[in-house]
N, C-alpha and C positions, 0 to 999 in steps of 0.2 A: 643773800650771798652775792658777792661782786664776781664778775666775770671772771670767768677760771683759764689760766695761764696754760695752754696748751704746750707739753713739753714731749720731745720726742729722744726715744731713751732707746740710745746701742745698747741693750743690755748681755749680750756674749761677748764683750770686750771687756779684756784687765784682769787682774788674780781674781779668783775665787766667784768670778761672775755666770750664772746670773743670780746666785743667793743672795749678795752683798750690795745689790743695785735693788733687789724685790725690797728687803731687807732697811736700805735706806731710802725708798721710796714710805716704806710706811711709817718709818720714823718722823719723814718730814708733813706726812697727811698726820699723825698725831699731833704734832703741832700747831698747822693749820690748816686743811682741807682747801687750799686756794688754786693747786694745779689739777689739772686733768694729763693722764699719762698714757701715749703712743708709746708703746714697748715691743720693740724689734729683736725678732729672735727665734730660734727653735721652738714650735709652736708648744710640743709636747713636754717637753722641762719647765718654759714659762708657766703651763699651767698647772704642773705640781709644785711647783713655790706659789703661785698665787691663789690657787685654791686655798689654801690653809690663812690667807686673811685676808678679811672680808673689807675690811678697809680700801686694799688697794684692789681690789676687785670692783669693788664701786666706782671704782674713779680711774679707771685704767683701761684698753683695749690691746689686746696680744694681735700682731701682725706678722706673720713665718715669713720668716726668714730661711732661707737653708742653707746660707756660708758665713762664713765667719773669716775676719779679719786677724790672722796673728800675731802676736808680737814683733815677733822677727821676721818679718816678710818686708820688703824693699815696697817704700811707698809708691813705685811705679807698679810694681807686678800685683798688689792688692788692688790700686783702680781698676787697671787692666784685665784682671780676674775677678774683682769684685761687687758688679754691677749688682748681684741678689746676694748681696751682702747685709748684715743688721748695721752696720755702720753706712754703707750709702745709703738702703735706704731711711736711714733716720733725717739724713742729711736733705735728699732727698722731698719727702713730706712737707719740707717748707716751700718747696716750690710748685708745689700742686694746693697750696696752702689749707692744709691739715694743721699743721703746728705750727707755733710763732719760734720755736727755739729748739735746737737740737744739743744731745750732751753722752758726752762716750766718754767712759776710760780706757779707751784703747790706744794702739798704734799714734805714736803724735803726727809723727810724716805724713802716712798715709791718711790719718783725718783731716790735715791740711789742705792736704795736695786734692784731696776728694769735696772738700769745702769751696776751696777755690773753683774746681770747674764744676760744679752744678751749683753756687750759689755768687758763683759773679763776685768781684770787687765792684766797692762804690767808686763812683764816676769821681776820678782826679785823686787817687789813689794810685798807687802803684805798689805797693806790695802790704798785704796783710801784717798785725802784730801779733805774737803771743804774749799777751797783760794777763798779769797774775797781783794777789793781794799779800803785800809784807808789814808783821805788827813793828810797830813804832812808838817810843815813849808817850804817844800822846791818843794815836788811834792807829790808824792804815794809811799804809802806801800803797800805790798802784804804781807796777812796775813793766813796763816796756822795752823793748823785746826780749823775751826769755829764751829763745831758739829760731824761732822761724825761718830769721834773715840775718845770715853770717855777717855779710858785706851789706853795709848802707852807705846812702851820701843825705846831704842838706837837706835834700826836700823828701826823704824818706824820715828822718829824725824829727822834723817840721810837723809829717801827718802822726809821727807817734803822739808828738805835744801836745796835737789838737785831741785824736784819740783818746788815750789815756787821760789827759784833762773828763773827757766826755763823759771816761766811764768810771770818774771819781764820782761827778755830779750826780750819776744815777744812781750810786750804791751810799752816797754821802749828801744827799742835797741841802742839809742845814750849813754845810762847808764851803768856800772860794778854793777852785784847787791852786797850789804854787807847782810850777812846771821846773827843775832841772834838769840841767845836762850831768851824767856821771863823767867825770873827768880825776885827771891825776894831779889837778892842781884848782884852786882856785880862781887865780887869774887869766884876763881873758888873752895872753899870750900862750898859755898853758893849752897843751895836747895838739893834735893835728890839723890837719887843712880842715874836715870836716867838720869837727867839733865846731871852730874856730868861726867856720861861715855858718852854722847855726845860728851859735854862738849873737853873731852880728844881724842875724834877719830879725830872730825873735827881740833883740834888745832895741830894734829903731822900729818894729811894728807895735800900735796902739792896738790892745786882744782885749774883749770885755771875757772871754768867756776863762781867763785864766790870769794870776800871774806870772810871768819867767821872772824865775826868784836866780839864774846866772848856773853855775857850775856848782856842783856838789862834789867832795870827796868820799870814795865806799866806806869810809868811818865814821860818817858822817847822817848816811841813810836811815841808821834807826833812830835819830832824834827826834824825828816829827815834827821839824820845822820847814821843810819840803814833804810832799805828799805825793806828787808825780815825779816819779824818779826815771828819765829816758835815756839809751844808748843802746848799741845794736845787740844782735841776738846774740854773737861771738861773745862780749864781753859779761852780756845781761846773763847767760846762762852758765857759764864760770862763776857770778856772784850769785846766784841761785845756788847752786850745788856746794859753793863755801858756809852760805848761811843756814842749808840746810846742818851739814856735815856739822859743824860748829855747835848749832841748838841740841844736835842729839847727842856730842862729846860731854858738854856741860851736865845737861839732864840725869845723863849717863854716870857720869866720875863724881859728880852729888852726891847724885845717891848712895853711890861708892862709901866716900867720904864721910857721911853721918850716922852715925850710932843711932839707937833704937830709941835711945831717952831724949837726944837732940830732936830725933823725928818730930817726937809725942810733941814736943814743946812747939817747932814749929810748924806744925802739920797745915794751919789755915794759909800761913805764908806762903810755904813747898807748893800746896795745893793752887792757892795763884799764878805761882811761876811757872808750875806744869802746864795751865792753861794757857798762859802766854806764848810759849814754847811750842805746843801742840799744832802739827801742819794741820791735821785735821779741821783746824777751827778757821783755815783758809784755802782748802781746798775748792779747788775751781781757778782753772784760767781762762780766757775768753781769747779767739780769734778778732780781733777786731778788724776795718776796713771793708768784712763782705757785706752784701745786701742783706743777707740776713746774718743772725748771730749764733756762733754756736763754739761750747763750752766746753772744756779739757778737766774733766775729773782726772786727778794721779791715779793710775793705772792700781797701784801696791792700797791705797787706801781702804777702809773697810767702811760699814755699812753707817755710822755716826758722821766721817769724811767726806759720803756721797751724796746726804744727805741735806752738807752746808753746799756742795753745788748744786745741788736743786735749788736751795734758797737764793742761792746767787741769779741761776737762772730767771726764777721770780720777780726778781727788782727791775735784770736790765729788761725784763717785758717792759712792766710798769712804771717803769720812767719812763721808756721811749726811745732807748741807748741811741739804736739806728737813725731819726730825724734830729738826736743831738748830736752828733759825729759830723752829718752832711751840713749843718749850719754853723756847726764849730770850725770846719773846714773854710770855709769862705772869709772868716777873720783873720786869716793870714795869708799877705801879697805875696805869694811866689813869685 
């Protein structure tokens, strides 16, 4: 057996947790038995879910926790209060190096804001991304910044390129990733000062570890002729919540729309398109730019969901996300 992927798991954060995190941790050891599981939480609950399977009982260690992090709690007053929390310390453990990766569905804010000050941004960064995976005619996108960072400039959209670039190669490595900018036009007179001076660094810097493939339109995203899709967290998390909304109106009014005998007929087709559709089959976003790496399961997701972030978890070990990020960085002259 190859060396096991030490994951550390907020498991009292998000609906229905911590059933649907035990839940999706054993789904993902039935698959492959490749991670080893730090699980943070109320000692006494975690060990009535994990008793009942032996799976993840083998391959797991419960660590008490006695607070827990909210929904609805401002991510300053959860740091502030939440030092013996199952979210800090999951976060935490990577830096007394117990686990190589940590992963919550909980609180976005406050897992950020608690990512950042116990696990440091890498040197020549300046502010973290939240990258997430969107399906495309051809495979996946990786998309840059999903919320984190309302306001960015040049050299913030710069380290998403190189970022995101980083954390195609690790979850795609048979693929070259192509880097755009999201913009409202194609051309390079098209959108604002920011874009603009991007725009102009990446097209006269020589990058081996990517191409800039210029500006992309949001109609244009699910072709899958761009793969890295960049722009700040304002705009990125407005087309996140369009494309969710969109995928489940479709799905939805389908279904609506087809009679019983239409189903039977195209039931192998429907069944594809569901899968396409299906957030769960991309669940997991990654903070990227800190020293260590640590991964946003959706909150609402259930136990099939939490389980494709575990696998996510998985790869960026075993690539090496964090030493391709600080070498990718260096390719571009700020």
């Amino acid at each position: 057996m190859s060396k096991l992927v030490n994951i550390a798991i907020d498991a009292m954060s998000g609906e229905n947790s911590p059933k649907k995190i035990i839940d999706g941790i054993e789904i993902s050891l039935k698959k492959k038995p490749e991670n080893f599981f730090y699980i943070y939480g109320k000692e006494d609950i975690l060990s009535e879910e994990i008793n009942k399977k032996n799976l993840v009982k083998k391959f797991s260690k419960i660590i008490h926790t006695p607070d827990i992090i909210l929904d609805n709690e401002s991510p300053l007053a959860a740091t502030k209060n939440g030092k013996n929390s199952s979210m800090w310390k999951s976060i935490e453990s990577q830096k007394i190096n117990h686990t190589d990766i940590s992963l919550s569905a909980g609180n976005t804010g406050a897992l950020l804001l608690m990512s950042r000050l116990i696990l440091n941004t890498i040197n020549g960064i300046d502010k973290p991304a939240l990258a997430g995976l969107w399906p495309n005619n051809k495979n996946m996108n990786v998309v840059l910044d999903l919320g984190a960072n309302i306001e960015c400039n040049e050299k913030n959209l710069l380290d998403f390129s190189c970022m995101g670039s980083a954390l195609f190669k690790s979850l795609f490595p048979d693929d070259h990733p192509k880097v755009g900018l999201l913009n409202v036009g194609l051309e390079e007179h098209k959108g604002n000062d920011i874009l603009k001076k991007t725009f102009s660094i990446l097209k006269d810097n020589k990058i081996n570890n990517f191409d800039f493939a210029g500006f992309i339109e949001g109609n244009h995203i699910m072709d899958g002729d761009i793969n890295v899709i960049v722009t700040d967290g304002f705009t990125g998390n407005v087309a996140l919540k369009t494309a969710e909304g969109t995928a489940n109106f479709i799905s939805t009014n389908l279904k609506k729309s087809l009679n019983k005998l239409s189903l039977l007929f195209s039931y192998i087709g429907l069944r594809k398109f569901k899968q396409k559709l299906d957030p769960r089959n991309y669940n997991g976003a990654i903070f990227l730019g800190l020293e260590g790496p640590v991964v946003k399961s959706h909150g609402s997701t259930d136990a099939v969901g939490f389980a494709y972030s575990i696998n996510m978890c998985n790869k960026i070990i075993k690539s090496g996300l964090i030493k391709k990020i600080k070498s990718n960085l260096i390719t571009v002259d700020h």
